[in-house]
N, C-alpha and C positions, 0 to 999 in steps of 0.2 A: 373593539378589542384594544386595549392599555396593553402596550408592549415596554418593556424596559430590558437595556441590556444591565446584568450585573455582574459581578465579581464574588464569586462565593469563595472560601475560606476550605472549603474539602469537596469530594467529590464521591469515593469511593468511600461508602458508608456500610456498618455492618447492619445483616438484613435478620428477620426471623425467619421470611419466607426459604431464601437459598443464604448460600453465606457475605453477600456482599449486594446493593442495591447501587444503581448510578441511573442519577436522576436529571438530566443535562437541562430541564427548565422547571421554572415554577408554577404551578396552573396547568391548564390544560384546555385548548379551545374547542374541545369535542363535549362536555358541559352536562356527561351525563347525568339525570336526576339522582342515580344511586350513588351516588360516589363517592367514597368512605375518604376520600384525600382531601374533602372539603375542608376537615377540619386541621388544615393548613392553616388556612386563615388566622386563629389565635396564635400562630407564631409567627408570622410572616409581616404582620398589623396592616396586610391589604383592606382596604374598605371597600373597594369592587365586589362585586358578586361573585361568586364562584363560577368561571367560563366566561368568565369576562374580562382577566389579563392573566399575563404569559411573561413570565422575566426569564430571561433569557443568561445561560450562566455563560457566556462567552471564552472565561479562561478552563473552561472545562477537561478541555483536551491536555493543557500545561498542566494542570493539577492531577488529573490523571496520570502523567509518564512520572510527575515527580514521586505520586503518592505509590505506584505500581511497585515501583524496586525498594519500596519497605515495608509491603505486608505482605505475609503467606499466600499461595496460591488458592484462590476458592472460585467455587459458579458466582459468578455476574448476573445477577436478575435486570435487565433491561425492559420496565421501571417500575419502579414502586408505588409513586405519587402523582406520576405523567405518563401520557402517551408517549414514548420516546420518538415515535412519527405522526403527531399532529401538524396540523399544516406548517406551522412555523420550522419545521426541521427541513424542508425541502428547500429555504434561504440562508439558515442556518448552518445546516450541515453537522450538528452537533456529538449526536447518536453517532453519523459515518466517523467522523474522526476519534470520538472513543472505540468504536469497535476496530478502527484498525489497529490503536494500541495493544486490544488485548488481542489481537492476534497477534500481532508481533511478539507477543510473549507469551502464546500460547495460554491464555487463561479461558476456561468455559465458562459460557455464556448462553442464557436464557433469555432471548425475548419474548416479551407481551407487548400488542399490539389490539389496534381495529382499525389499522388504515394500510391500502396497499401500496404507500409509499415506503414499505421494508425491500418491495421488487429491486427498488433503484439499486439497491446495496447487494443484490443477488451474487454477483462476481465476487464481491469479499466474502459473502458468507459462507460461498462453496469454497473458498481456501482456507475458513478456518480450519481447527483441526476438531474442536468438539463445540460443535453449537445449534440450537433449537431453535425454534420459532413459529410460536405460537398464535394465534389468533382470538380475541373474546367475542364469542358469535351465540347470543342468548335466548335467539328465537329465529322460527323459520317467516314469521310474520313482519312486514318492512311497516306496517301501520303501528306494529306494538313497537317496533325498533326507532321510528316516529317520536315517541311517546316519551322513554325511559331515554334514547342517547339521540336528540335533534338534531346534533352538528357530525353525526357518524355518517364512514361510508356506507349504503347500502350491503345487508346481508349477503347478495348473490356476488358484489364485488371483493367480498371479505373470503368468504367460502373460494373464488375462482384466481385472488390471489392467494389462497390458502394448496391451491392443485398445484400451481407452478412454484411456489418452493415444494415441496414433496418430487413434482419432477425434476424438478432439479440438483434431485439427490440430498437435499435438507432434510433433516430432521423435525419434523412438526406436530404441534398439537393442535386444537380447539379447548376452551376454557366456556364453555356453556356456566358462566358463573358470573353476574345472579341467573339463577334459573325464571324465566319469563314466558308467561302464557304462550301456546302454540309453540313450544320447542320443541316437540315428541318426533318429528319428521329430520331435523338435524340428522343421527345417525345416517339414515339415507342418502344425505345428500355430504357425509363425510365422507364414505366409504374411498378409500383409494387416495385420499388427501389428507389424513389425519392420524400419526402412528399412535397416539393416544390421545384419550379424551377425559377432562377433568371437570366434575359439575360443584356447585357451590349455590347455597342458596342465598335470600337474598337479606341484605342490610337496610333495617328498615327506617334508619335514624333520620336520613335526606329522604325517603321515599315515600312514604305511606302517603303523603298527602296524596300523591301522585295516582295512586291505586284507587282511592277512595273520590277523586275525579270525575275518573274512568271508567267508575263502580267495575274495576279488577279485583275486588275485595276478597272474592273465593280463591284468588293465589294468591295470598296471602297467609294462608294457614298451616298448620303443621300438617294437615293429611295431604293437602296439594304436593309440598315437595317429596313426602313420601311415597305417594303414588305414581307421579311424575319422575322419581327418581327411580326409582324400581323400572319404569317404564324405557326410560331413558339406559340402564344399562341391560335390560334385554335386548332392546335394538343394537345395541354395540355389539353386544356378543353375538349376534347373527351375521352382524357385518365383520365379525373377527375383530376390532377394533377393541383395544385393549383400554379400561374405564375404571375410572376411581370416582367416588362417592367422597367431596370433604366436609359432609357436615353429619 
């Protein structure tokens, strides 16, 4: 892993997803095969492979308090292009120090995630005052989870730090997105940890190689996520679990 610390120029950038994205490094060392952030690269001019370095924005937090008191208030998507808790954030501390900014000024905030080092931040995140936290958990299967995200926490540790924010009186989702063979049992294992759940299928630019491997080639098609999505919001609504389709 090629670590560099650098100096970025902004931080709080506008998003399509919510209204504002913060992205505290560059890369991402969890290296999943789908990952639509790859195409970083053509502006970044890394010649690494994708999950293979991590630049580090160190003045992050200073460009944040500067940039905070002169834009409008909007949701914070924590992050766009990164895991905002891949491993390098636990030496870092990059994510904790943005997110106490926007608490101290009360701005809402959206995390994404797949790793249970969001736990550590537990005690700020229960004094924000509007904030989520979500988890991307794409299958119930740890060989398919193997396959598509190699450097991820295991599912059942995703899912069980997925329970302790929900008890902790956080707001939380599950992101089943890309959707991935053998997710259909997910609802099940949401129930009670998950205040909504959002499916999305899959980006097949980085990935197809991957399927055709694996011969996973039958999910890959348009009836797979239509059936499996259909599937996936009946078990929600059994579980009470409130479910959105975004494709």
């Amino acid at each position: 892993m090629v670590v560099k610390e650098v100096y970025a120029k902004t931080i709080l950038s506008r998003s399509k997803v919510s209204d504002y994205t913060i992205n505290p490094y560059i890369g991402c060392e969890h290296n999943c095969t789908y990952c639509y952030a790859r195409f970083m690269r053509r502006f970044t001019g890394h010649k690494e492979a994708w999950g293979s370095f991590v630049d580090v924005k160190i003045n992050a937090a200073s460009l944040l308090q500067h940039e905070i008191q002169r834009k409008r208030i909007g949701r914070v998507w924590m992050s766009g292009v990164c895991d905002p808790y891949q491993p390098l954030e636990k030496k870092y501390e990059m994510t904790k120090k943005c997110l106490k900014i926007l608490s101290n000024h009360n701005w809402p905030v959206t995390i994404q995630t797949k790793s249970p080092l969001v736990l550590r931040d537990i005690g700020l995140l229960r004094g924000m005052e509007e904030v989520e936290a979500g988890f991307t958990i794409t299958t119930t299967d740890d060989r398919i989870r193997r396959i598509f995200e190699p450097n991820c926490p295991p599912i059942h540790e995703r899912i069980e730090a997925l329970r302790k924010l929900h008890s902790a009186g956080i707001k939380t989702y599950a992101m089943i997105a890309p959707l991935l063979p053998n997710a259909e049992e997910l609802p099940a294992r949401l129930g009670g940890k998950a205040d909504y759940v959002l499916i999305d299928r899959m980006n097949y630019h980085h990935a197809d190689w991957v399927y055709r491997k694996h011969k996973l080639q039958y999910a890959m098609t348009t009836n797979f996520f239509a059936e499996k999505g259909r599937e996936l919001v009946s078990s929600c609504r059994r579980k009470q679990i409130p479910c959105q389709i975004l494709f």
